[in-house]
C-alpha positions as CSV (number, residue, x, y, z in Angstrom):
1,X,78.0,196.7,252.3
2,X,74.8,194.8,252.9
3,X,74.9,190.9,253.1
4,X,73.1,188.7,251.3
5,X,70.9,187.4,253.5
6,X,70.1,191.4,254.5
7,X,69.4,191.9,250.9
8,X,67.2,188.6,250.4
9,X,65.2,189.9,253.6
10,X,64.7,193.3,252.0
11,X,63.9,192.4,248.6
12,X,61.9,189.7,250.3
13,X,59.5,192.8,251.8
14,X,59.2,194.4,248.4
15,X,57.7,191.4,247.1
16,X,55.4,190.7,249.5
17,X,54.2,193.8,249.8
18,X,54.3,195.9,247.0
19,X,56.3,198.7,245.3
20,X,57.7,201.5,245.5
21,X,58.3,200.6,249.5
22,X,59.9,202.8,251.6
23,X,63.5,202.6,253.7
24,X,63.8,204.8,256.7
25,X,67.8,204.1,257.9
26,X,68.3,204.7,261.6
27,X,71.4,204.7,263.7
28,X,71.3,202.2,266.4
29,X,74.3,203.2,267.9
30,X,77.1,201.1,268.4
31,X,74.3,197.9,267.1
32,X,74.5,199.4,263.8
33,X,71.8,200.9,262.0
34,X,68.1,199.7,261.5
35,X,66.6,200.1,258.1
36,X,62.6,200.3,258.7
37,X,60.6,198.6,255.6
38,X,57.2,200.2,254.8
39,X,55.2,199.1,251.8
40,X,52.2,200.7,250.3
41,X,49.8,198.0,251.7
42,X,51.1,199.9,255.4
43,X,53.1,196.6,256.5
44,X,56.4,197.4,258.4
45,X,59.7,195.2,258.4
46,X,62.9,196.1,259.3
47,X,66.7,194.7,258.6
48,X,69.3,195.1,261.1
49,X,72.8,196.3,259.1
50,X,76.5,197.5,260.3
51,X,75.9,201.1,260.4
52,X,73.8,203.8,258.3
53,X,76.1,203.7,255.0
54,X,75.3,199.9,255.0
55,X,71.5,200.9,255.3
56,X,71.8,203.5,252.2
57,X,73.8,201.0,250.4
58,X,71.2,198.3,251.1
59,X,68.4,201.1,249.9
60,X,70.7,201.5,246.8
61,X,70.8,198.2,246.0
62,X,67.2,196.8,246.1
63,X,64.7,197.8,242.8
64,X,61.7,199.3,244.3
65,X,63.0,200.5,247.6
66,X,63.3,204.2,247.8
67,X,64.9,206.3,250.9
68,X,62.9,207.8,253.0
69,X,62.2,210.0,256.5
70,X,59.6,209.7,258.7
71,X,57.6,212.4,257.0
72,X,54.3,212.9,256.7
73,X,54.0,210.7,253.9
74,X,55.7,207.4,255.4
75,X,53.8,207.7,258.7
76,X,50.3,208.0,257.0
77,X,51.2,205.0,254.6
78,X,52.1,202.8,258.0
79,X,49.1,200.6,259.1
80,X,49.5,199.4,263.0
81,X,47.0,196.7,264.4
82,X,46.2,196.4,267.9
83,X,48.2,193.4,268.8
84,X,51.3,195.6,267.4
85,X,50.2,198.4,269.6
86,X,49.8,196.0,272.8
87,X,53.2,194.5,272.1
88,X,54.5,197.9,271.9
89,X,53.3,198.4,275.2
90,X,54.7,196.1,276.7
91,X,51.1,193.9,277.6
């Protein structure tokens, strides 16, 4: 079950930046599960939760948040700037 402070986050990203957005729930291992935020404007978020039935619960729970995988459609909807792209780098 999601908390309410991962829920707030969540519904927080929706808001911000726009609907329907995206959930792509990945196991973390023995961290838990990350559930990757991507709204139609292309912003990403994520919100860290106990394990991947946590993540579809918090998917379930949140208007406007629809599952997802990273299909064609979610990765071509994802907008990544060049200071992301740096960080990701490691530079």
């Amino acid at each position: 079950m999601p908390t309410t402070r991962q829920l707030a986050a969540a519904r927080g990203f929706v808001a911000k930046h726009g609907a329907p957005s995206r959930a792509v729930v990945e196991n973390i291992g023995l961290a838990g599960a990350r559930v990757v935020l991507v709204g139609p404007d292309g912003a990403m978020g994520d919100v860290l939760v106990a394990g991947t039935d946590a993540g579809a619960a918090l998917v379930d729970a949140v208007e406007d948040l629809e599952a997802a995988e990273w299909d064609s459609e979610t990765v071509k909807t994802v907008k990544i700037g060049a200071a992301h792209r740096r960080k990701m780098a490691g530079r």
